[in-house]
C-alpha positions as CSV (number, residue, x, y, z in Angstrom):
1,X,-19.6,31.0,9.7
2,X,-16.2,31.1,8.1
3,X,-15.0,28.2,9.8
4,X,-18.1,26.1,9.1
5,X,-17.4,27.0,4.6
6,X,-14.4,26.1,5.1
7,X,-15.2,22.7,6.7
8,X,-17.3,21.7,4.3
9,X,-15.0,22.6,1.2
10,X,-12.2,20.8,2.6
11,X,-13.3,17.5,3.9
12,X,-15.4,14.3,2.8
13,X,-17.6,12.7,5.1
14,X,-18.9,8.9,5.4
15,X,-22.4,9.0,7.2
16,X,-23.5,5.6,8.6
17,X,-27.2,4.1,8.7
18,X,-27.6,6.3,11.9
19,X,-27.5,9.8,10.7
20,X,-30.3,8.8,8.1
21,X,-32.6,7.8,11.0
22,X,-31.6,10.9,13.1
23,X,-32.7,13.3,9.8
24,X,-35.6,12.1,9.8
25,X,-36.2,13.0,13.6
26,X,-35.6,16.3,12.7
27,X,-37.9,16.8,9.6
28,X,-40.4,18.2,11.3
29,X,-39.7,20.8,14.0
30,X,-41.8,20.9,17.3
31,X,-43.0,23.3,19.5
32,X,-41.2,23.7,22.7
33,X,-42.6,26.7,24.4
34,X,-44.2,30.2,24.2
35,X,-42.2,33.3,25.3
36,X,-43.9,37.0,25.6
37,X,-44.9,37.1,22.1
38,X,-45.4,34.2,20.1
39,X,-44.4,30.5,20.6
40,X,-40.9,29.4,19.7
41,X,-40.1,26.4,17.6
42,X,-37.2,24.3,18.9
43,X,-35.0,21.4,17.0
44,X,-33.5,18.5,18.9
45,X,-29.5,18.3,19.0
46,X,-28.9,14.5,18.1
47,X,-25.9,12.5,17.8
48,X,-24.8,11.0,14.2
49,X,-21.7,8.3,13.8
50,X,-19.0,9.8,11.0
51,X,-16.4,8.6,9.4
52,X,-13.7,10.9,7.6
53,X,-12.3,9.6,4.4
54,X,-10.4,10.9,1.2
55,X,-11.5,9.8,-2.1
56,X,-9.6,9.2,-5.4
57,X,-8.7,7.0,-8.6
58,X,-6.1,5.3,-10.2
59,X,-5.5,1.8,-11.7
60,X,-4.6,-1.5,-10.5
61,X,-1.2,-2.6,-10.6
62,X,1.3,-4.7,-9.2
63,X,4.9,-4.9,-8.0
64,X,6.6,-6.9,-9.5
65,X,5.6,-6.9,-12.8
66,X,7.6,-7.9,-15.8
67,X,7.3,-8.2,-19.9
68,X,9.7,-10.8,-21.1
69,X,10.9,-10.6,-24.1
70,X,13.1,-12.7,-26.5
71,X,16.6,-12.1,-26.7
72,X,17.0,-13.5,-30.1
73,X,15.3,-14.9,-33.1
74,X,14.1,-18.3,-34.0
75,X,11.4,-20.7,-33.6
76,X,9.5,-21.2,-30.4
77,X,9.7,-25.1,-29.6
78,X,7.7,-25.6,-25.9
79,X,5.7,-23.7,-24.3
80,X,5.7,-24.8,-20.6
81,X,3.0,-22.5,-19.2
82,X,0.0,-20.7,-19.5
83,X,-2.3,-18.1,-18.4
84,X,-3.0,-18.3,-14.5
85,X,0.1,-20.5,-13.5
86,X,1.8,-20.2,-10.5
87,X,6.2,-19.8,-11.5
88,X,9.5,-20.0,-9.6
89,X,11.8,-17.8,-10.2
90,X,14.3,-19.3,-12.8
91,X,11.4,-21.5,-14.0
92,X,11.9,-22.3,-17.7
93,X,8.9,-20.5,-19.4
94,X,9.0,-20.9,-23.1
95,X,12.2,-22.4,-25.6
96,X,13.4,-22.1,-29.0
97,X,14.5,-24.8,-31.1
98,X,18.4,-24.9,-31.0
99,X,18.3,-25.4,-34.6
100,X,16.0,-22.3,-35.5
101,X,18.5,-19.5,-33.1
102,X,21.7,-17.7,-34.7
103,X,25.3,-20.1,-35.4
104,X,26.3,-18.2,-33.0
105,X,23.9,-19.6,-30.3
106,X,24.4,-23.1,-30.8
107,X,27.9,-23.1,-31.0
108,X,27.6,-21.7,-27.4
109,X,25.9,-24.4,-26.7
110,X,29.2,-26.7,-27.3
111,X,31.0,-23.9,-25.8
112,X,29.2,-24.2,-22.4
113,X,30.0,-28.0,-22.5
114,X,33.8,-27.2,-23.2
115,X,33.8,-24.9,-20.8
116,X,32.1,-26.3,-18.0
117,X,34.8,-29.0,-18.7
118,X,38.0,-26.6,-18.7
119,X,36.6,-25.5,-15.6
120,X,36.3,-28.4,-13.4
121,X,39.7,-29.7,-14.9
122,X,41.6,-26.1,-14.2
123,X,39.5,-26.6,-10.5
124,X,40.9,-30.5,-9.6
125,X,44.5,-28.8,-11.2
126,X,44.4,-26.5,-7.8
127,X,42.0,-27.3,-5.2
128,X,43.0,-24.8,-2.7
129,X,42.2,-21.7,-5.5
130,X,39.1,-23.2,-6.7
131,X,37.8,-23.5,-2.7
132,X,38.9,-20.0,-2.4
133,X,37.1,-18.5,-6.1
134,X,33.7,-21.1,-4.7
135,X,33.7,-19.4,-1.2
136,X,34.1,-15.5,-2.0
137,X,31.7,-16.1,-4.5
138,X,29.7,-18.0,-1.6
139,X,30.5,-14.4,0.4
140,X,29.6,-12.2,-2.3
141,X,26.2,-13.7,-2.7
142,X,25.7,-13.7,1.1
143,X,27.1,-10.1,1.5
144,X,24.4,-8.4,-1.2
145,X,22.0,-10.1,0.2
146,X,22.4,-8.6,3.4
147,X,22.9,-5.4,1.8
148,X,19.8,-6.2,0.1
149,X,18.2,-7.4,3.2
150,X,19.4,-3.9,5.2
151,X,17.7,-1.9,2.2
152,X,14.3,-3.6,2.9
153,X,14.6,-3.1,6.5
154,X,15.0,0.6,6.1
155,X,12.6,1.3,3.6
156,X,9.6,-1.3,4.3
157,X,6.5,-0.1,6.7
158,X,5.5,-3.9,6.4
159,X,8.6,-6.0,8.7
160,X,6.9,-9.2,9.7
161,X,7.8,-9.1,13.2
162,X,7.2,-10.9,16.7
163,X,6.6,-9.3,20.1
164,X,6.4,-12.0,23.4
165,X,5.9,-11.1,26.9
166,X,5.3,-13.9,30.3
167,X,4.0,-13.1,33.4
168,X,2.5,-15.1,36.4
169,X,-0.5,-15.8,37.5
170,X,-2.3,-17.0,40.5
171,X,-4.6,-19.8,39.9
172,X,-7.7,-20.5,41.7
173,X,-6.9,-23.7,42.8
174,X,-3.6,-22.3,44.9
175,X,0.2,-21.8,43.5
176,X,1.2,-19.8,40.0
177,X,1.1,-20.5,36.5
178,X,3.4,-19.1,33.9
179,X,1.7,-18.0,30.5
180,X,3.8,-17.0,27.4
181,X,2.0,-15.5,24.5
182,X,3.6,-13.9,21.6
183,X,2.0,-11.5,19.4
184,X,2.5,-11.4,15.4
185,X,2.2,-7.8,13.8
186,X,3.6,-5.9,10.6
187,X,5.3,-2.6,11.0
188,X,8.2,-0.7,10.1
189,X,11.2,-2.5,11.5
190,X,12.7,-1.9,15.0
191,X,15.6,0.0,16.2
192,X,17.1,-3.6,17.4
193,X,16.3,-5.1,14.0
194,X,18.4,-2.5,12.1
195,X,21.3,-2.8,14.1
196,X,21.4,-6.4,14.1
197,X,21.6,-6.3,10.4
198,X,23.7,-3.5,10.3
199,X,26.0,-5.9,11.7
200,X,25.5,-8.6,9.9
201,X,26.3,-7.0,6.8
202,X,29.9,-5.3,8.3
203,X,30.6,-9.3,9.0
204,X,30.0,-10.3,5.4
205,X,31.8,-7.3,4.4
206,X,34.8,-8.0,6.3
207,X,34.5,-11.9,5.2
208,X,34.0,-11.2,1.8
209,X,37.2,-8.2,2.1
210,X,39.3,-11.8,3.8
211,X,38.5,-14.0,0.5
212,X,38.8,-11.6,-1.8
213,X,42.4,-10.9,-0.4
214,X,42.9,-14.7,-0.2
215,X,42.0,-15.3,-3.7
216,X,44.0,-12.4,-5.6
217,X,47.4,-14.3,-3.3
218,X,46.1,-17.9,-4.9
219,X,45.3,-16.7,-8.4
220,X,49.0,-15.7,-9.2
221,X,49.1,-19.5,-8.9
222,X,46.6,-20.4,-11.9
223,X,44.7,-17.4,-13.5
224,X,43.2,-20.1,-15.6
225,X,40.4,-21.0,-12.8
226,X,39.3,-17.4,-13.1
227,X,39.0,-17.1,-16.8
228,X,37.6,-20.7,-17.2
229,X,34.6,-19.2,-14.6
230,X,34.4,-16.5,-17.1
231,X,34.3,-18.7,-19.9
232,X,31.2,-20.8,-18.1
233,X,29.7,-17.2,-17.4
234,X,29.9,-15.8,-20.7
235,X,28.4,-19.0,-23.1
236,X,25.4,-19.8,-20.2
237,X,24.3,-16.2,-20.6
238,X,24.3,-16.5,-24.3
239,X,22.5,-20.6,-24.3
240,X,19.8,-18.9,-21.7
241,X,19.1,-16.4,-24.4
242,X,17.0,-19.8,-25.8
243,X,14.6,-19.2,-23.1
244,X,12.4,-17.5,-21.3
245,X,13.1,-17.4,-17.4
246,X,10.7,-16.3,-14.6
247,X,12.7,-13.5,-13.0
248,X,11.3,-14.1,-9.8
249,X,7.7,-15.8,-7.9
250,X,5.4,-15.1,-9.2
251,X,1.8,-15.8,-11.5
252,X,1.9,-16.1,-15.6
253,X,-0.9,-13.3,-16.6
254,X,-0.4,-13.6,-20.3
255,X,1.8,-16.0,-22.9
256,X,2.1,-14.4,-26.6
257,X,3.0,-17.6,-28.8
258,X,2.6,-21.1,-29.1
259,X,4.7,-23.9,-30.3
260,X,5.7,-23.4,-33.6
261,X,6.0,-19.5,-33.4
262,X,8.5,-17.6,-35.4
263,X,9.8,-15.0,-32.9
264,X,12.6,-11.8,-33.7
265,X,14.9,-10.4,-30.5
266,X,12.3,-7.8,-28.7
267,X,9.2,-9.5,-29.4
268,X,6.9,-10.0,-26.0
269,X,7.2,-13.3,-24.7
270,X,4.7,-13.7,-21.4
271,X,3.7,-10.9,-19.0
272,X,4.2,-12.1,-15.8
273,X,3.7,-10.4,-11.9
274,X,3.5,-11.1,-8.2
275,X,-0.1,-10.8,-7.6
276,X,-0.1,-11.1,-4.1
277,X,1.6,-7.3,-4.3
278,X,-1.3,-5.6,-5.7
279,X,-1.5,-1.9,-5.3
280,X,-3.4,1.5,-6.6
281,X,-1.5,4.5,-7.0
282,X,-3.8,7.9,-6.9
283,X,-3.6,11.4,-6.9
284,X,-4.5,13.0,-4.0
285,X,-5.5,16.9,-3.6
286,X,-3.6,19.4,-2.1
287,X,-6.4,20.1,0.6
288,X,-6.7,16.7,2.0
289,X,-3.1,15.2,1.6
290,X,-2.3,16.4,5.2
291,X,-4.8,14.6,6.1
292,X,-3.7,11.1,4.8
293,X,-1.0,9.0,7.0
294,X,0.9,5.6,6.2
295,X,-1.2,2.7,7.6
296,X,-4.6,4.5,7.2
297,X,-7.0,1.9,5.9
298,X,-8.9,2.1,2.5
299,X,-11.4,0.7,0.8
300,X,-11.0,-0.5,-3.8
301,X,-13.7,-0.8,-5.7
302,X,-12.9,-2.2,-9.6
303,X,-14.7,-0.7,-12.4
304,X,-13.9,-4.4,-14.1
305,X,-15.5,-6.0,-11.3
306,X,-18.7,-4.4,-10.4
307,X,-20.5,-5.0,-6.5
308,X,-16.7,-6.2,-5.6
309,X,-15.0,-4.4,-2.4
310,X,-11.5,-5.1,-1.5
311,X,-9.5,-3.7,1.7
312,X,-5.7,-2.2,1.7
313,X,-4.2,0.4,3.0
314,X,-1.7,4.0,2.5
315,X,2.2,2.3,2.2
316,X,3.6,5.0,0.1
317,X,3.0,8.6,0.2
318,X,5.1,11.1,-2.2
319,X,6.0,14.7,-0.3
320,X,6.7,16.1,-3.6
321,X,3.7,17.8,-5.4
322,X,2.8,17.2,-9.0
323,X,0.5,20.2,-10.8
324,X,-1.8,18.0,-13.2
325,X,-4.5,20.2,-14.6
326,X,-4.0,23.2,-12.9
327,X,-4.2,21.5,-9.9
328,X,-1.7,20.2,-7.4
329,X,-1.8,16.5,-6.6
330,X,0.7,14.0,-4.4
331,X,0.9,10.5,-5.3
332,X,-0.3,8.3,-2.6
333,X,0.1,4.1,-2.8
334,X,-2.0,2.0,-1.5
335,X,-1.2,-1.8,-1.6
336,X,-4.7,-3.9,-1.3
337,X,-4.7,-6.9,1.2
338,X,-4.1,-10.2,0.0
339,X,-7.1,-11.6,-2.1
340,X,-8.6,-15.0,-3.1
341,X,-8.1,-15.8,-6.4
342,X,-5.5,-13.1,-7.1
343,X,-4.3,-14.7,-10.6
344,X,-7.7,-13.3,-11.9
345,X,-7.2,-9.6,-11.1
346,X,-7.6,-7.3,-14.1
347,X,-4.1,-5.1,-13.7
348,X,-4.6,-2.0,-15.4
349,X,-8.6,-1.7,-14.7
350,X,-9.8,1.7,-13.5
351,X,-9.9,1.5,-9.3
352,X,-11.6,3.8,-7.0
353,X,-10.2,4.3,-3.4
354,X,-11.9,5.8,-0.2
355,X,-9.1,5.7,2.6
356,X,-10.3,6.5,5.8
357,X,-8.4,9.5,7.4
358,X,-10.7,9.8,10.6
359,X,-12.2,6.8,12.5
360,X,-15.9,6.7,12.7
361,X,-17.1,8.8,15.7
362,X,-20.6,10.1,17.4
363,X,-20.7,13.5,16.5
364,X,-23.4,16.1,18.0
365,X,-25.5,17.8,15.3
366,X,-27.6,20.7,15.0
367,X,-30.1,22.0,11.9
368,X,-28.2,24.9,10.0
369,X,-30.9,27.3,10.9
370,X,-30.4,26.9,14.7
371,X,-26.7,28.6,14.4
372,X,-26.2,32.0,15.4
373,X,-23.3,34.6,15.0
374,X,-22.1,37.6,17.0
375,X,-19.0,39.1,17.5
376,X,-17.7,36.5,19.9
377,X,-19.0,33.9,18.0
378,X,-21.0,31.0,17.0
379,X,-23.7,30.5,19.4
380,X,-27.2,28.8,20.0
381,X,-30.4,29.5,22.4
382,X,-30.7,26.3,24.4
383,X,-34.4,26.0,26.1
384,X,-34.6,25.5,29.7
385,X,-37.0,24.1,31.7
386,X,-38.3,27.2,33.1
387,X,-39.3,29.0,29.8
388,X,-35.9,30.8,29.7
389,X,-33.1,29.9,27.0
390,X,-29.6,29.8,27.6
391,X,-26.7,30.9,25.7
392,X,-23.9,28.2,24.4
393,X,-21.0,29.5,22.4
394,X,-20.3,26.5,19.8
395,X,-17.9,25.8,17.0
396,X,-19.1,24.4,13.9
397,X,-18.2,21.7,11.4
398,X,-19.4,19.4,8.5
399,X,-22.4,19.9,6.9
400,X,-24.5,17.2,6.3
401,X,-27.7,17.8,4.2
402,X,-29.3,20.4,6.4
403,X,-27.5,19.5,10.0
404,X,-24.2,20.8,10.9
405,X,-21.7,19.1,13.1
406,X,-20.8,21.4,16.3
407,X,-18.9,21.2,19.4
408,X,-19.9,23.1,22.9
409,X,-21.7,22.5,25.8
410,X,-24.5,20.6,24.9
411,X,-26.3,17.2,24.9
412,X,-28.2,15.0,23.0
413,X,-31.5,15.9,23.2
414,X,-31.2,19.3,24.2
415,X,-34.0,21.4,22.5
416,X,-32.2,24.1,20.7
417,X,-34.4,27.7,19.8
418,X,-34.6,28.7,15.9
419,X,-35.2,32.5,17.1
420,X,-32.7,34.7,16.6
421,X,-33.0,37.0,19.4
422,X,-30.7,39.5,19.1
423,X,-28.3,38.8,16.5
424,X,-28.4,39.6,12.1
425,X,-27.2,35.9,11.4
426,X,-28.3,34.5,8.5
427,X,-28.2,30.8,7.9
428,X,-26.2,29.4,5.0
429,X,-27.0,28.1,1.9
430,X,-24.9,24.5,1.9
431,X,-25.7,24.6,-2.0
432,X,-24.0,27.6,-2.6
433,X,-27.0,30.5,-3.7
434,X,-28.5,33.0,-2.1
């Protein structure tokens, strides 16, 4: 029974309404038939509906998340938004007054005008430069994002993708009708998707390579365009340090001051995430991580919202153990399925995950006691018709309460003998004693 211990130690199981009711079909054992000596009591083999599934915890996150903070001192003058809102990224957040931030800050405030103005004048002073400086910077932009684009491709299990197929069909009434339908599906992106951006991305290299070759032949001509750019760089990064930006889409969780607020550089501004990226990272054991695949479904439960239930499934699964407690674990993520009213999800609240590692199926099921064990095996005494009882070598499972899954020639219904004829088996204990 070896193989049955081990079962049971190494795998969860998700009984549906179905084994309950078969249970209690078995409660009572019947009697079947008499032999030479005595009557023998039988138990029926019935069929329960399983599901396999791996349990863990972890908290709620999301991705991307960020903490703004302010990049220098001063006093806050508007805030523009609050808890709950909806952003863009670049959105202007909160601001200082001018007149409360460093000298140094409002004097780059003139110097952004200045420069701004040196720049378009050094620009109309050699058009054919400036067009050149404007389009590689043009290529630059469009080459990373290619590159950035390539980098998603090969990493993401979740490409939105399109799949379309025609055929003809013979109508009733006589002649053919052509139908088009075209599937929509996530998955990991497609051989023919790669290359194509592999491609894309040697273009705007070799574009990019052109204008940059172009530009160093044109800026011998005026070096001033180049440096006023600079110029216009360096003073808007220092004027933006006045405000808080939105880094990207995304939903305003928490805002730390209102008007009037005297703020230092490094205080916390406004946390801020994309909440339509929620995710749960757990620990998974080193028995059932085998088990667990990418795309296997799972079900979150929030200890911050009790008698909720949201879906998501395994993105992310790390192939390099971690001992924590003694024990060894691999991280496993799993991103939770876009929810209503996402803006209102406690990130950092204690979530339970079951992911599903084996599709509920009908599995035959026999009480413990039935199960016997020679040297070629597990085994059970089927009743025949006839009075006789028939040998059938079986393999065993899961234990649930006190039936046990099994596998063998044998049907719902059979009646199965709880005599052990011949053999010194002795049932387990699923509790562990004696």
């Amino acid at each position: 029974m070896s193989s049955l211990f081990n079962f049971f130690k190494n795998k969860k199981w998700m009984v549906a309404a179905i084994a309950a009711i078969a249970l209690l079909s078995i409660i009572g054992f019947s009697s079947a038939r008499a032999n030479s000596a005595a009557d023998v009591e039988t138990a029926e083999v019935v069929a329960l509906t399983l599901a396999e599934t791996v349990d863990a915890s972890g908290s709620l996150d999301a991705q991307p998340f960020a903490k703004l903070e302010w990049k220098t001192s001063g006093v806050v003058e508007a805030v523009n938004v609050q808890p709950g809102q909806k952003v863009k990224k670049d959105d202007v957040l909160l601001t200082l007054q001018p007149e409360s931030a460093s000298a140094s800050i409002v004097s780059a405030q003139a110097d952004l005008v200045s420069a701004q103005k040196n720049l378009e004048d050094t620009i109309n002073s050699d058009s054919e430069l400036a067009q050149a400086v404007i389009d590689l910077r043009d290529a630059q932009r469009d080459f990373r994002d290619k590159e950035i684009y390539l980098k998603y491709l090969q990493t993401s299990k979740d490409v939105p993708q399109t799949e379309s197929r025609g055929w003809y069909e013979l109508r009733e009434a006589g002649g053919w009708t052509y139908t088009w339908k075209t599937r929509y599906f996530r998955a990991a992106a497609s051989e023919t998707m790669l290359n194509e951006a592999e491609q894309n991305l040697e273009l705007a290299r070799s574009k990019m390579e052109d204008l940059q070759l172009k530009v160093d032949r044109l800026k011998d001509k005026d070096q001033r365009i180049l440096s006023a750019q600079a110029d216009v760089d360096a003073a808007q990064a220092t004027v933006n340090s006045l405000s808080i930006l939105a880094p990207f889409d995304g939903t305003v969780l928490w805002v730390e001051q209102s008007a009037g607020d005297v703020v230092n550089a490094g205080d916390l501004s406004v946390n801020m995430a994309d909440t339509n990226r929620l995710y749960v990272e757990v620990d998974v054991d080193e028995s059932d991580i085998a088990r667990v695949k990418l795309g296997n479904v799972a079900q979150i439960t929030l200890d911050a919202l009790p008698g909720a239930e949201y879906t998501g499934k395994v993105t992310v699964i790390d192939p390099v153990g971690e001992v924590i407690s003694g024990l060894v674990k691999y991280a496993v993520r799993v991103e939770l399925d876009k929810v209503k009213d996402a803006a209102f999800m406690p990130l950092g609240t204690t979530a339970d995950v079951t992911i599903t590692v084996k599709d509920a199926a009908v599995n035959l099921a026999v009480p413990i006691a039935v199960i016997q064990n020679d040297e070629q095996g597990e085994y059970v005494w089927v009743a025949q018709e006839n009075g006789d009882a028939k040998r059938v070598d079986i393999v065993s499972g899961a234990i649930v309460g006190d039936l046990v899954m099994v596998t063998g020639a044998l049907q719902e219904g059979d009646q199965i003998e709880l005599v052990a004829r011949t053999s010194g088996f002795k049932a387990p204990n699923p509790f562990g004693g004696k």
